[in-house]
C-alpha positions, 0 to 999 in steps of 0.5 A: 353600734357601727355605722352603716350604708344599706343600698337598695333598689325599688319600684322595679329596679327604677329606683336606687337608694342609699340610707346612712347611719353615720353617728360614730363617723360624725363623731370621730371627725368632730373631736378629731377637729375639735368642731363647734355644734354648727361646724360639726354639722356642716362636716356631718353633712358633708362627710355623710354624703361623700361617704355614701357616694364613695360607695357608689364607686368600686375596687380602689376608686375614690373621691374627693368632695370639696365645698368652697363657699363664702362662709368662714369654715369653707372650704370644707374637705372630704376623701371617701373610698369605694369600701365605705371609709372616708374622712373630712375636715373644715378650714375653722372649726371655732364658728358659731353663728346665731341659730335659725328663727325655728331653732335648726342649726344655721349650717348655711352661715358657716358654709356659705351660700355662694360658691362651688361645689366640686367632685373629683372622682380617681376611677384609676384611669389616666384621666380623673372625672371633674364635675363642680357646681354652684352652691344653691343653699349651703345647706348641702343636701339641696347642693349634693341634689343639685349637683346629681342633676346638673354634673351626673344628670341623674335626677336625686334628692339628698337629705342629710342630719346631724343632731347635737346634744345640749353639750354640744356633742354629737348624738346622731347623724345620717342621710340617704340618697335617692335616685331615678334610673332611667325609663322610671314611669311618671307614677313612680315619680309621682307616688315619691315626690308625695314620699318626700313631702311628706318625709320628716327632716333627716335629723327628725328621723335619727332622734326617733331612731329610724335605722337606714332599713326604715328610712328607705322604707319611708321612701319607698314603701312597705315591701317596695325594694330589697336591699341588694348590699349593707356596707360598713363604714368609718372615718379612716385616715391615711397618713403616715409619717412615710407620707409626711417625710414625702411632703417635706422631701417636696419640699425645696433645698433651701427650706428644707436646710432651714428646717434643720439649721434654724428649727433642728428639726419638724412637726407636721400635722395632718389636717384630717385627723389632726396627728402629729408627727415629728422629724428630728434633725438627723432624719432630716438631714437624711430627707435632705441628703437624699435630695441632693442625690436624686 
């Protein structure tokens, strides 16, 4: 089944929802990085809740989500776009800690409990929006909870899950994110703070096969919101070898001509999606002679 984010509205409009299955994408981007159980549940996490709220943004606009805590596979990376792709990746992949005491995976050890977390929004505007707070947990949906609070000022609460499978493969993964609009009555905040305590963990909830219609459901009621759009999502990358050639034309004169006298040639390789691309000698000499003419 293709992943997907339901947006809805609730409690009279004072409410925003967005639910997330994102199994296929956690996936991709697992193998992709050739993640442990632990690391691909922190990337889980993060590319889940970057990709719903690149679709918080519209057109051509984006975002990018970098988590830079003190743990070993920080800083973790994540590109999402207003048309629900995006992509992700951790600085190690090969970590795998101790599981907690009640048996959950110990994402916190490998991202860090200290740190920042940071959101750079390109609104296609000159300027770019920046707003970075500090890492509360390392378990990121009480990070991505903090930081709506204190950088958008926009009371939230994000709950991410990914779960993994005896082989350590990926069997499901998603999240939601609520939000209060403003003029929300104390009702309404009252009657979803009972919601969210009551809410099993997000991973409880995709092992029992909860599609994002009934997670907002949960959240808000039997026939307290409608959905007003249904996003398809995916892990998408977007280099090239033409972006690539880009980057090594970047490059200085003299390490480019080392790169074609020493090593006769180039391999590159993305660090999203893990392809690689090759320059021979020739094509970079021809990087290089174009350099020197520009």
């Amino acid at each position: 089944m293709k992943d997907y984010i339901v947006k809805a509205l609730a409690y009279d409009d004072k409410v925003r929802v967005y639910a997330m299955q994102s199994t296929e994408m956690v996936k991709e981007a697992a193998e992709r990085q050739g993640t442990w159980r632990t690391v691909t549940a922190a990337l889980g996490r993060a590319l889940t809740a970057g990709t719903m709220m690149g679709t918080m943004l519209k057109g051509d606009e984006k975002l990018t989500i970098k988590i830079e805590g003190n743990g070993p596979a920080s800083p973790i990376i994540v590109d999402a776009n207003a048309d629900g792709t995006a992509r992700g990746y951790v600085s190690q992949a090969a970590i795998d800690p101790e599981r907690k005491d009640n048996g959950k995976l110990n994402v916190s050890a490998v991202v860090g409990n200290e740190g920042t977390l940071s959101v750079v929004k390109d609104l296609g505007m000159k300027d770019y929006f920046t707003g970075s707070v500090p890492i509360v947990s390392g378990e990121l949906g009480e990070d991505f909870t903090y930081y709506f609070a204190s950088s958008e000022q926009t009371p939230s609460s994000v709950g991410l899950g990914v779960v993994i499978g005896e082989g350590d493969e990926v069997q499901g993964a998603g999240g939601f994110i609520l939000q209060m609009m403003p003029g929300v009555e104390d009702e309404t905040i009252d009657d979803i703070e009972q919601r969210l305590n009551a809410l099993p963990p997000v991973s409880s909830l995709i092992q029992s096969g909860h599609t994002p219609e009934q997670i907002v459901e949960l959240l808000t009621g039997v026939g307290n919101y409608r959905v007003i759009e249904t996003v398809e999502t995916s892990f998408q990358c977007h280099c090239s070898k033409e972006r690539m050639g880009n980057a090594i034309f970047g490059l200085n004169e003299e390490d480019l001509r080392a790169m074609i006298v020493e090593d006769e040639g180039a391999e590159t390789t993305c660090h999203f999606c893990n392809e690689t691309y090759l320059f021979s000698k020739g094509e970079l000499e021809e990087l290089l002679a174009e350099k020197l003419q520009s």
